[in-house]
C-alpha positions, 0 to 999 in steps of 0.5 A: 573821859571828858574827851569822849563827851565832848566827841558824844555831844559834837555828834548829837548836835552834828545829827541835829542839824542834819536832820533840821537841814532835811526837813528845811529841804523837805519844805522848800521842795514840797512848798516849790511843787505845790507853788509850781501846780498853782502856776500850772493851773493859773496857766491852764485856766487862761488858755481856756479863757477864750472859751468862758464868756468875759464879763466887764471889770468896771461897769463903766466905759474908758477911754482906750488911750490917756486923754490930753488937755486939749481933749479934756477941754474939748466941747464933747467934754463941756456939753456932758457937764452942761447936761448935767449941770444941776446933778446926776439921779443915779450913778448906776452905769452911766453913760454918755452919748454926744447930746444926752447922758443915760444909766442903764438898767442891765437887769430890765434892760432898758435905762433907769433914765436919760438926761437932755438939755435943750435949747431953742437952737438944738431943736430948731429944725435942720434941713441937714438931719434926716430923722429917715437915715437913722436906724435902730440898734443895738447900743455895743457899749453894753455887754451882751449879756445885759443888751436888748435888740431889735429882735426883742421888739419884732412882733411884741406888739410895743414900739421902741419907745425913745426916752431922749426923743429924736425931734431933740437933737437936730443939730447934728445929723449924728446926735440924732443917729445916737438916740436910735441906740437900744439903749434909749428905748424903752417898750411903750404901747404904741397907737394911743400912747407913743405915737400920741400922748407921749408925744404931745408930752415930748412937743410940749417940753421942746415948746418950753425952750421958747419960754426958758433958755436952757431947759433940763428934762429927765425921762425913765420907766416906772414899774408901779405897784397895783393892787389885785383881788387878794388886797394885795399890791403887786409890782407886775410888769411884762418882759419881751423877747428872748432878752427879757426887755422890761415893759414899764408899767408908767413913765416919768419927765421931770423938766426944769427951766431956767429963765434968763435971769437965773430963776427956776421952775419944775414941772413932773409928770407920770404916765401909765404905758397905755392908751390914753384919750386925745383929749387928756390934759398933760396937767392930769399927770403932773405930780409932785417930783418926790412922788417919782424919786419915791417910786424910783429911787433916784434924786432929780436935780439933787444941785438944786435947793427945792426952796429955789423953785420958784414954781412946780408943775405951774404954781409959785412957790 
């Protein structure tokens, strides 16, 4: 009798585990199928990338090989920190260029604003760099998707506005080619205003490297709200071309100079994309710097303690 048992529960547990090792099977099988569809349809999805339009990982651009010390110390390296000395507004798709430093607005298409420093020797006129020899284009550093072209401008009525002007950059023939990027353009009214008082602003601010050795200038669009019939305020502003280019309602430079002895001095201007009268005063359009970080959301010069300032828009602090 007890031999029998004993054979009845050596069956049971034998049974047992016959049935725990099908379901182990089952699992692993039906885990192993499922595994394998993931890893089919993985596979399928990359052969049909080359026909889904790729969209930049990082907003920024890398450099394609791991740069040496020697490239790191290098004076492309050391002119970007120059330019930046004192701070970036914003960090929004930063990008830099051999004489000048920007973010880009992929959503306006046109940056958010553009950073130079200027001395009397990178404007002193260069017979070697022809303004003539240098063309407009469209900056590939910029995922078309977010990129503005020439196209865009073609019979808008505005002109491609420089932010970092032309007439900064001429000491080599190539910083001046860099400021012909799209990217540096913003759509300006052009007899009036581009052509005219912005440029007088742009002279008067290459003038100050005869005052200041080392001058700072920040430039960018403003898209300023205005009140309309109802009482209400409105931030309206026209777009241009098949890409949609933002056309700015004002634009802004906030310069700083640095004397030889190490002081400071801020000047902050406003102007609206219009035609203005030859005879305005570039002083009609200064403004406190808050008012232009307030309207864009950006910080100027954030390195620098306002209580270092020893003069804004020309009065001692």
């Amino acid at each position: 009798m007890k031999f029998q048992i004993l054979l009845n529960t050596m069956f049971i547990n034998m049974k047992r585990t016959a049935t725990l090792a099908t379901i182990a099977t089952t699992a692993y099988l039906t885990g192993a199928y499922f595994e394998k569809q993931k890893i089919f349809q993985k596979h399928k999805f990359l052969q049909n990338l080359d026909s889904r339009p790729g969209l930049p990982i990082f907003g920024t651009v890398s450099a394609a090989v791991p740069m040496t010390t020697d490239e790191l110390k290098s004076s492309a390296t050391s002119r970007i920190s120059q330019i930046m000395k004192y701070g970036f507004p914003g960090l929004d798709n930063v990008r830099s260029y051999s004489d000048y430093v920007l973010s880009y607005d992929r959503r306006n298409r046109v940056a958010h604003w553009v950073f130079e420093h200027l001395t009397a020797e990178s404007i002193k006129s260069n017979d070697k760099v022809d303004r003539s020899k240098c063309d407009f284009r469209s900056d590939e550093s910029i995922h078309p998707f977010f990129r503005s072209e020439n196209t865009d401008y073609k019979k808008s009525g505005f002109d491609r506005g420089h932010m970092a002007a032309a007439g900064n950059h001429r000491l080599h023939q190539s910083h001046c080619d860099e400021t012909f990027f799209l990217s540096n353009m913003a759509p300006q009214v052009g007899k009036g205003f581009n052509r005219d008082s912005w440029n007088r602003l742009e002279s008067y601010v290459r003038k100050l490297t005869k005052i200041y050795p080392n001058v700072y200038c920040c430039t960018g669009p403003l898209y300023l709200p205005k009140r309309e019939p109802d009482g209400k305020m409105y931030v309206k502003y026209e777009v241009i071309g098949s890409n949609t280019v933002a056309v700015p309602t004002h634009f802004y430079k906030v310069v700083v100079g640095e004397t030889a002895d190490g002081h400071l001095e801020m000047e902050a201007y406003i102007m609206p994309n219009q035609i203005i009268s030859d005879d305005t005063p570039l002083t009609v359009f200064q403004v406190p710097a808050e008012t232009i970080e307030r309207s864009s959301g950006l910080l100027f010069f954030d390195k620098i303690n306002r209580k270092q300032l020893t003069k804004i828009n020309g009065r001692k602090c």
